[in-house]
VOGU-3710 file (C-alpha; in Angstrom, 3 decimals, decimal comma):
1> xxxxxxxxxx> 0,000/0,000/0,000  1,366/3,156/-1,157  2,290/6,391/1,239  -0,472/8,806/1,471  0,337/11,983/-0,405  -0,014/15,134/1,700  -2,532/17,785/0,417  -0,757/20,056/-2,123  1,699/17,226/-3,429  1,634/15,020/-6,205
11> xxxxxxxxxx> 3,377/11,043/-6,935  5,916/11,524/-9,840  8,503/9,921/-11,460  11,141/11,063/-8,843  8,741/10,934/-5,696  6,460/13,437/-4,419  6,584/16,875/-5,742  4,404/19,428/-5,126  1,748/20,117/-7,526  2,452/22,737/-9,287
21> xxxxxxxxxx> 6,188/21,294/-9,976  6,787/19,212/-13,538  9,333/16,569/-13,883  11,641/17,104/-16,974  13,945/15,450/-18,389  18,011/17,590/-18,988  17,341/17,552/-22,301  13,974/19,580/-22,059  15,445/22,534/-20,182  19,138/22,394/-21,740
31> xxxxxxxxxx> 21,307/20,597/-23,993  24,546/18,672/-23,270  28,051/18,908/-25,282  30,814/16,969/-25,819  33,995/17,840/-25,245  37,607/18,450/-27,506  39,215/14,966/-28,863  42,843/16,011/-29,503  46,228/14,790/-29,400  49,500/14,648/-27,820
41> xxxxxxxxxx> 50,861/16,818/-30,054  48,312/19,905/-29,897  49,416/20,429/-26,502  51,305/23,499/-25,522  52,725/25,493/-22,959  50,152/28,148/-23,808  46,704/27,949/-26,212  43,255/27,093/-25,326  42,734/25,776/-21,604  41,770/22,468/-22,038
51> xxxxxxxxxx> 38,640/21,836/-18,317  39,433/18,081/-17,735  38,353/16,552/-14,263  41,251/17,747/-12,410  39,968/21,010/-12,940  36,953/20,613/-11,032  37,712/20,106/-6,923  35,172/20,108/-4,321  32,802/21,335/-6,401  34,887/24,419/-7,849
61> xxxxxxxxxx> 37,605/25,081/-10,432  40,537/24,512/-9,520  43,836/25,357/-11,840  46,895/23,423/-10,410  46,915/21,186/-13,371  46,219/22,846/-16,550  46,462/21,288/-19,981  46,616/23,995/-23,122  46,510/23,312/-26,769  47,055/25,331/-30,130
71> xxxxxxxxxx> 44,233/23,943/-32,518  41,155/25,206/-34,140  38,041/24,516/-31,883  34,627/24,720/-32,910  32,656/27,596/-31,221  30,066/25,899/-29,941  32,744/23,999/-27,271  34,258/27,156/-25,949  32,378/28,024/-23,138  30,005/30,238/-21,785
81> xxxxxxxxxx> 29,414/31,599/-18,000  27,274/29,528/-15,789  28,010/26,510/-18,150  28,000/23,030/-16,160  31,316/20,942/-16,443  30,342/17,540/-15,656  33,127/14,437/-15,694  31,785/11,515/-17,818  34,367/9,148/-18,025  37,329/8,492/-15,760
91> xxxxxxxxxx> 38,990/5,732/-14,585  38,041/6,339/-11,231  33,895/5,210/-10,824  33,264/7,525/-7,767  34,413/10,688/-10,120  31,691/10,368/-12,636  29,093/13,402/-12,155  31,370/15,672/-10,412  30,583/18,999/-11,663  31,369/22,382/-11,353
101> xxxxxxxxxx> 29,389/25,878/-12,288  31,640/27,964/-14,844  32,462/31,715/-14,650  34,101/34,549/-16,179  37,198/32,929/-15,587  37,479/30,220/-18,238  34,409/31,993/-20,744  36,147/31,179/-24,221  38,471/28,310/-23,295  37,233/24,354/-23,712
111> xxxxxxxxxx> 37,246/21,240/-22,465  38,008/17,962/-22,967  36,503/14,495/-24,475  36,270/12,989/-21,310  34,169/16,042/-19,965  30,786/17,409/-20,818  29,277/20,654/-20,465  25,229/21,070/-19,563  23,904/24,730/-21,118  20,892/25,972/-19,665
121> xxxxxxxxxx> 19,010/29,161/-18,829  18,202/27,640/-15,612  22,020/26,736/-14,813  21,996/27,795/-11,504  19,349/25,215/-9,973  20,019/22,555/-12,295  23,991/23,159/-10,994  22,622/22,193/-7,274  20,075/19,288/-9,087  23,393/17,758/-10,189
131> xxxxxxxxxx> 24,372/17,411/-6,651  21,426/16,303/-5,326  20,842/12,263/-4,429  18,351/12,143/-7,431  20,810/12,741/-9,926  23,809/10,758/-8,350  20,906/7,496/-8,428  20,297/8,434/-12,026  24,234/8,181/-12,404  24,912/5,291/-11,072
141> xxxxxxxxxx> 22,265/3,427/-13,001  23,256/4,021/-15,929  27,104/4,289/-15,855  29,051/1,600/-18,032  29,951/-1,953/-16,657  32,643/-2,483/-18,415  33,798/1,701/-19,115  33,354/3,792/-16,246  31,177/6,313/-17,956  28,058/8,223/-18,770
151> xxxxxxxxxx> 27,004/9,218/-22,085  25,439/12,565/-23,037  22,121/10,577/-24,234  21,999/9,373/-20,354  22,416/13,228/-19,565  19,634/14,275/-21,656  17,292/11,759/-20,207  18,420/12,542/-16,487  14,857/13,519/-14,823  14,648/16,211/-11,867
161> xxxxxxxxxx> 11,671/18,194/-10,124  11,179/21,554/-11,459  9,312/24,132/-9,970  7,318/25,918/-13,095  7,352/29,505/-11,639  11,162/30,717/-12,510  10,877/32,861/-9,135  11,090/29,918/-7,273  13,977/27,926/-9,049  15,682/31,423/-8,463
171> xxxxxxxxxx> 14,993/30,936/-5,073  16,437/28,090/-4,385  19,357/28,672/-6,147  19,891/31,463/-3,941  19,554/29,562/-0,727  22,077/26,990/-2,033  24,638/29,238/-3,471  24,740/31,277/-0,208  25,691/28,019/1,613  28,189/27,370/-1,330
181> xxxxxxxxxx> 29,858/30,777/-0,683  29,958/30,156/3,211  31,493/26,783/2,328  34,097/28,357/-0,352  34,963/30,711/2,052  36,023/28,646/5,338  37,692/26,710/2,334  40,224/29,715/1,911  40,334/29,686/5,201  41,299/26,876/5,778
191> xxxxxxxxxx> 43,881/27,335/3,290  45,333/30,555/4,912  45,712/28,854/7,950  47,721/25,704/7,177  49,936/27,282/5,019  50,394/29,730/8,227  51,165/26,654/9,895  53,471/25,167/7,757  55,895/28,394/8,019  55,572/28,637/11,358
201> xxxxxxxxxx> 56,737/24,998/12,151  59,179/25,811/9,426  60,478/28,696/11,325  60,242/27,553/15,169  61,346/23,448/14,645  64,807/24,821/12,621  65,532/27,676/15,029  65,082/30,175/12,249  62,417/31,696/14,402  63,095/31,672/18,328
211> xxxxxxxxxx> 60,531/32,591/21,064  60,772/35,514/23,098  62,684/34,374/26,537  64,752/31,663/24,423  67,924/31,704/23,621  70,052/29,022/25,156  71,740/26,706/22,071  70,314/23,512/19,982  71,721/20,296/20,471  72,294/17,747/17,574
221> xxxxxxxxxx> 70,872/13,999/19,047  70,883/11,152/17,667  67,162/9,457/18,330  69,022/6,343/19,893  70,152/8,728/22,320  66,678/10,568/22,753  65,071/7,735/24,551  64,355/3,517/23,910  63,224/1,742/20,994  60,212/-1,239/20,976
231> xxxxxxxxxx> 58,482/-2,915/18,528  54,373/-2,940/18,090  52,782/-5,983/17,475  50,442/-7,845/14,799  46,505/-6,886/15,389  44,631/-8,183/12,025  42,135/-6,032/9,809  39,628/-8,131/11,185  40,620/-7,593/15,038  40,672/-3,972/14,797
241> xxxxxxxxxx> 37,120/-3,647/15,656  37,195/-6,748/17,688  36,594/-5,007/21,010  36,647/-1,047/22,966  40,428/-0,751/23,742  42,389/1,771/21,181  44,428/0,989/18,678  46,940/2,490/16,164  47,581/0,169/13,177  50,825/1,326/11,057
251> xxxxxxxxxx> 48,471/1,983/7,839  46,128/4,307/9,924  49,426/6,429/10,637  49,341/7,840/7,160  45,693/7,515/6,634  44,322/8,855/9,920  46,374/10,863/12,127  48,824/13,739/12,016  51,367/14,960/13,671  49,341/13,630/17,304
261> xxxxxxxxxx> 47,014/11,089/17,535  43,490/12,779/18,175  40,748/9,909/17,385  41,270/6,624/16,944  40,226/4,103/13,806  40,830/0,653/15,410  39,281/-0,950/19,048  40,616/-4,144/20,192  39,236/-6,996/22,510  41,199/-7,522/25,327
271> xxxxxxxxxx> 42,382/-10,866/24,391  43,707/-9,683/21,083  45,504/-6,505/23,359  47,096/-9,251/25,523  49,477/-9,890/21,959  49,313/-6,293/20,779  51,965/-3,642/22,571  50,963/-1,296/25,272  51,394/2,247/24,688  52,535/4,731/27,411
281> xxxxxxxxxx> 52,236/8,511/27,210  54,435/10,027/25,479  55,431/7,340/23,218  56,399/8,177/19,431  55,151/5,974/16,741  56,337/5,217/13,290  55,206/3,864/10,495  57,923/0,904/9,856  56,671/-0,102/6,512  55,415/2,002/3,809
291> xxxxxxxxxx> 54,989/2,245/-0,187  57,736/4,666/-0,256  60,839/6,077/0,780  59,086/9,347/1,115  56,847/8,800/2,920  58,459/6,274/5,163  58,643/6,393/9,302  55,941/9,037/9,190  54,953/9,341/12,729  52,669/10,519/15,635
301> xxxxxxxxxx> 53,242/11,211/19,286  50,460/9,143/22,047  50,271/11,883/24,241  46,906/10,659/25,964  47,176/9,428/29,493  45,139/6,144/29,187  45,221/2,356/28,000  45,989/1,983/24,209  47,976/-0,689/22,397  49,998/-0,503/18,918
311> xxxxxxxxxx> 49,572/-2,660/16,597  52,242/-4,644/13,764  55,394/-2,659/11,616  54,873/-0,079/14,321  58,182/1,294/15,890  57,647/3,187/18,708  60,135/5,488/20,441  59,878/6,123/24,232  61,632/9,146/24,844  63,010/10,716/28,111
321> xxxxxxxxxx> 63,028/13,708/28,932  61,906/15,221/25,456  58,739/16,449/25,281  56,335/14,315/22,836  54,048/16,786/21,275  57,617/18,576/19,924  58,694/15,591/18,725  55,711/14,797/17,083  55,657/17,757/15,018  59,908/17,855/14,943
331> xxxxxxxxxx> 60,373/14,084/13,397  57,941/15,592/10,323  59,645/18,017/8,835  61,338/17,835/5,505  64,817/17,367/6,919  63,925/14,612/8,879  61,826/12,739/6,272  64,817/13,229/4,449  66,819/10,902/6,609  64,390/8,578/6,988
341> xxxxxxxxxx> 64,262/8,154/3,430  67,866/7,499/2,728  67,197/4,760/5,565  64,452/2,803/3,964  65,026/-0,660/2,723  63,411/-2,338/-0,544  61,210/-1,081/-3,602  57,901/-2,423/-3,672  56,974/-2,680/0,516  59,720/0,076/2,086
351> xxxxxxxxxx> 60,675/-0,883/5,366  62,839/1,105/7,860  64,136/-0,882/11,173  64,465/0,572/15,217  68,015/0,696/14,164  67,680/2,984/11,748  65,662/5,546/12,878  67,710/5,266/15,853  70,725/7,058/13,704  68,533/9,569/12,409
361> xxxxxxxxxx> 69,569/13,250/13,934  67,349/16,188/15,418  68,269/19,009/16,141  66,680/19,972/20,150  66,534/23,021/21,869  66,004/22,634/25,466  63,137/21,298/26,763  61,367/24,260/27,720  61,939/25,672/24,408  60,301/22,393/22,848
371> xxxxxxxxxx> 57,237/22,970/25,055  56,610/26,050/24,289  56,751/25,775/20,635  54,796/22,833/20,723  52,066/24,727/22,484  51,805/27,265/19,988  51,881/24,433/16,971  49,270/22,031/18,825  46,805/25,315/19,492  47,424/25,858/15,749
381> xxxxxxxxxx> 45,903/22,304/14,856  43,289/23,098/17,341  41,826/26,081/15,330  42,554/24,002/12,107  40,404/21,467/13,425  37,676/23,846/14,284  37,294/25,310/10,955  37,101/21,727/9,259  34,604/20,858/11,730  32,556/24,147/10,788
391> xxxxxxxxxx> 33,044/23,307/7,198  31,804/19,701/7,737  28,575/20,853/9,740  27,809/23,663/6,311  28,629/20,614/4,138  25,768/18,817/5,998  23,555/21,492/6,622  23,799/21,970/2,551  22,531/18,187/1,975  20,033/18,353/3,825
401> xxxxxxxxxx> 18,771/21,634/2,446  19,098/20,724/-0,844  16,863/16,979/-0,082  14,293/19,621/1,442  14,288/22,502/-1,178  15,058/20,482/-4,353  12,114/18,131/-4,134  10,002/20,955/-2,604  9,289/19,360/0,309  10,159/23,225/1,790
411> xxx> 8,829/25,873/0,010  10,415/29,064/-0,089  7,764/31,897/0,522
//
């Protein structure tokens, strides 16, 4: 037996609308268009911008990987303001649909064959209909099985809601976009803080920079002589959710933490902690194996005063009298990573041993010193922390919006 419809709604294709919305199909309200084919040899160091999905991040343009070319391209594919990018084949599944509103900064440049470009009057609440649930179903329904792609026939026959009075898609474009701005701008923020970060541990964990009431000299340690080495020990995939005691797996020290470990991925039973590795404040962990020599012994100070375990290709570093948070932040930076690199064993799996790390060298300034820049760098990642949060709760607050305005189950008066 079928829902009962409240008064003033109608069943449709897509669910209930109101009733005085239609449901239309892309190709109704717009038409879609394919993108440049061209070859390795039209491309240049200047030309034509060539949009290909790399140019569309988080839902914006983004220019950090440009391709240009120096060929004659048909009008119709340069494009136009408030055009709608939209990736339609890529050999990543989860990137097909993502999408991005165009604007006065790419009018007249093109895009490429794996792209397509929705034109429409109505751009700007079709732009947030692309977003929407509806339209990501419609994707994944009729994406390739064998080629990860959708074609622009699918596009045409995509079905939304649409509200028939213009004032009202207006509307709700308007609503949306505002949350978009809010969202775009805690993005720059975002940005302006961690690269504010960055400098500053650049300046205060090399000494360029010294606090006010420092100035006492740096020693040069080796981390054998900075405190003991231990190993962690194996807990499976399938253990780590086997029980409520914490857990840091090696993987998860890339993946999940940085710099400090904040929240943990993994909980262990207590049986499976009786062959894992107890942790103890202060303890330093690195990641002992790794698919690079870059990115090997990456690492995170346990500065939390309760029971947690570590589990397998974990190297952990008990220091004395260091502090951990500096450390933390310290063993990170480029010079160190450097070291750590030229330490790694093997090609495929990178491995780096207790005994290696233990020849590494860090420069320390005394202990005080190390506290009090690690105060001002943890505080840092505190306010960074906040503003992802924020951005997280608008990111949510916009989904839920758009499930209530876009199938007009809110109306906007």
């Amino acid at each position: 037996m079928s829902a009962e419809v409240k008064p003033g709604y109608k069943q449709s294709d897509v669910g209930v609308i109101p009733k005085d919305w239609d449901v239309v199909s892309l190709g109704e309200i717009g038409q879609c268009l394919i993108g440049l084919t061209y070859s390795p040899s039209d491309v240049q160091k200047h030309g034509t911008l060539v949009l290909r999905s790399s140019n569309i991040q988080g839902g914006d343009l983004a220019f950090d990987d440009n391709v240009y070319v120096d060929v004659e391209i048909p009008e119709k594919i340069l494009v136009q303001e408030n055009d709608i990018l939209i990736c339609v084949r890529n050999g990543s599944r989860r990137l097909i649909g993502k999408c991005a509103l165009l604007d006065k900064r790419v009018v007249g440049q093109t895009f490429g064959a794996f792209m397509s470009v929705f034109r429409t009057s109505d751009s700007a609440f079709t732009f947030h209909q692309f977003q929407s649930d509806l339209i990501k179903r419609q994707i994944e329904e009729n994406i390739g099985a064998t080629i990860n792609q959708i074609t622009n026939a699918n596009l045409n026959a995509f079905k939304i809601p649409f509200p028939t009075d213009p004032r009202e898609r207006v509307a709700i474009a308007s609503v949306l976009s505002d949350i978009d701005i809010l969202i775009s701008s805690l993005d720059q923020l975002i940005i302006k803080k961690r690269n504010i970060h960055q400098a500053a541990m650049q300046q205060l964990l090399t000494g360029q920079q010294r606090l006010p009431g420092f100035n006492k000299e740096w020693e040069v340690k080796r981390l054998g002589e900075v405190g003991a080495f231990l190993k962690g020990s194996g807990v499976t995939r399938d253990q780590s959710s086997s029980g409520r005691l914490p857990c840091v797996r090696y993987g998860e020290i890339y993946t999940s933490h940085h710099n400090i470990v904040r929240v943990f991925q993994s909980f262990i039973s207590k049986e499976v902690a009786n062959n894992a590795t107890p942790l103890k404040m202060g303890d330093i962990l690195f990641a002992g194996s790794g698919e690079t020599k870059a990115e090997i012994g990456k690492c995170v100070a346990f500065i939390d005063n309760f029971e947690a375990y570590a589990g397998g290709d974990i190297v952990i570093l008990r220091p004395i009298d260091t502090d951990s948070t500096y450390l933390g932040y310290a063993l990170n930076t480029q010079e160190i990573c450097r070291q750590k690199a030229s330490r790694g064993q093997g090609d495929a799996v990178v491995h780096i041993s207790a005994n290696a790390l233990s020849t590494v060298e860090i420069k320390l300034p005394p202990k005080g010193e190390q506290t009090a820049i690690a105060t001002i760098l943890s505080d840092m990642d505190t306010e960074l922390a906040a503003l992802k949060n924020r951005r997280a709760k608008a990111c949510d607050m916009k989904q839920g919006m758009m499930q209530e305005l876009l199938t007009g189950r809110i109306r906007l008066s």
